[in-house]
C-alpha positions in Angstrom: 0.0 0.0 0.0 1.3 3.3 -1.1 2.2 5.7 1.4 3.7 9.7 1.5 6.2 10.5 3.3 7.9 13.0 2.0 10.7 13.4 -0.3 13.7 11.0 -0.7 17.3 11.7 -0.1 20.1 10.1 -1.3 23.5 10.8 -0.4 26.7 9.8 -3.1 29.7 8.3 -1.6 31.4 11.3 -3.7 30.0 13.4 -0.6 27.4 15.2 -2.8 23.7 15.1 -1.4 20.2 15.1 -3.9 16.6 15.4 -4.1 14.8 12.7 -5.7 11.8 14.8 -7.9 9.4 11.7 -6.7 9.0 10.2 -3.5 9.6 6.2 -4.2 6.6 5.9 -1.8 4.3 7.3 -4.5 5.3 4.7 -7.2 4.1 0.9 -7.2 5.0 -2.1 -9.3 2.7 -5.0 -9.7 2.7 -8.3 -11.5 -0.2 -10.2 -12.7 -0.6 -13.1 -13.1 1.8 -14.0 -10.3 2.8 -16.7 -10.1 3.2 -16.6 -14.4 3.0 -20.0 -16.4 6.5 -19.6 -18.0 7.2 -15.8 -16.5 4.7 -14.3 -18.8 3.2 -11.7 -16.9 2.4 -8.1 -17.3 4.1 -5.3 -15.3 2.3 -2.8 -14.3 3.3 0.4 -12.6 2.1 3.3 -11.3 3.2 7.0 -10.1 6.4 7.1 -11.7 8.2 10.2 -12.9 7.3 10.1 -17.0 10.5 9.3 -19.0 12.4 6.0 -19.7 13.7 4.0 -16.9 16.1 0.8 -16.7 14.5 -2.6 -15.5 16.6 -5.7 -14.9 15.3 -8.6 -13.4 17.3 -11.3 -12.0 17.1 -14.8 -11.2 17.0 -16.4 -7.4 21.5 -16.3 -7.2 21.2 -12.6 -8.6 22.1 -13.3 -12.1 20.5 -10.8 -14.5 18.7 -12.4 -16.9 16.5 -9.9 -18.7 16.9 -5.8 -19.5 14.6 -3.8 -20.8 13.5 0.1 -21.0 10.0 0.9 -19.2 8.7 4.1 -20.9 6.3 6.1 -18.6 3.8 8.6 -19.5 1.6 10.2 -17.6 2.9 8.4 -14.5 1.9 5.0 -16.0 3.7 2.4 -17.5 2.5 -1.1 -18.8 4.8 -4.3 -20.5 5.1 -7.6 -20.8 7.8 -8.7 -18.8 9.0 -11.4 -21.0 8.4 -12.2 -24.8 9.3 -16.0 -24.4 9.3 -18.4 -21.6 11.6 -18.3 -19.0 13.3 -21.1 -16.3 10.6 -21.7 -14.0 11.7 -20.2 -10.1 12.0 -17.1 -8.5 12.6 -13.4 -9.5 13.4 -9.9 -8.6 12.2 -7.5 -10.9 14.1 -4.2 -10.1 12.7 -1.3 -12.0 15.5 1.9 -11.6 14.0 5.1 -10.4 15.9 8.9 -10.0 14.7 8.0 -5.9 16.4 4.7 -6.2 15.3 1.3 -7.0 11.8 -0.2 -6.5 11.4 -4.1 -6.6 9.0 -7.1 -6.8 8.9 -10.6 -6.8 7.7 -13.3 -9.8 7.1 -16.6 -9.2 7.4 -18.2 -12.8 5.8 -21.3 -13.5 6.4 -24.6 -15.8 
């Protein structure tokens, strides 16, 4: 459940401190179906600063296995998270946001 609370921080290990434009708190990923017979599901996601942002999902020992672009407009953005069937097990679907990452979990099916 999405909640406010306030602006993020982030501070650089060059020393440098920033803003995030969106609080992370305001955006939400979801999956559906999940768990996905073969890893097809849809990603859905909601409240997200409008632009093009990184997603890389990996595999349960943290092996990337899949990157792709998410375009957002409007703060919406909708894909399919795979075009072809995938190893069935567990993943983390890390979608990379100005505030930092946000993450969720698929279950893939045989």
């Amino acid at each position: 459940t999405p909640a406010a609370f306030g602006p993020a921080c982030r501070i650089r290990f060059d020393g440098t401190i920033g803003w995030a434009e969106t609080p992370l708190a305001t955006a939400s990923l979801a999956l559906a179906p999940n768990p996905a017979a073969g890893g097809k599901a849809q990603l859905r996601a909601t409240g997200l600063p409008d632009g093009n942002w990184p997603l890389v999902v990996t595999d349960a020992l943290g092996r990337t296995v899949h990157r792709a672009t998410l375009h957002s407009a409007n703060g919406r953005a909708e894909q399919l998270l795979f075009s072809h069937k995938v190893t069935p097990g567990l993943y983390q679907v890390t979608l990379m946001l100005p505030g930092g990452p946000l993450t969720v979990r698929l279950s893939a099916t045989p």
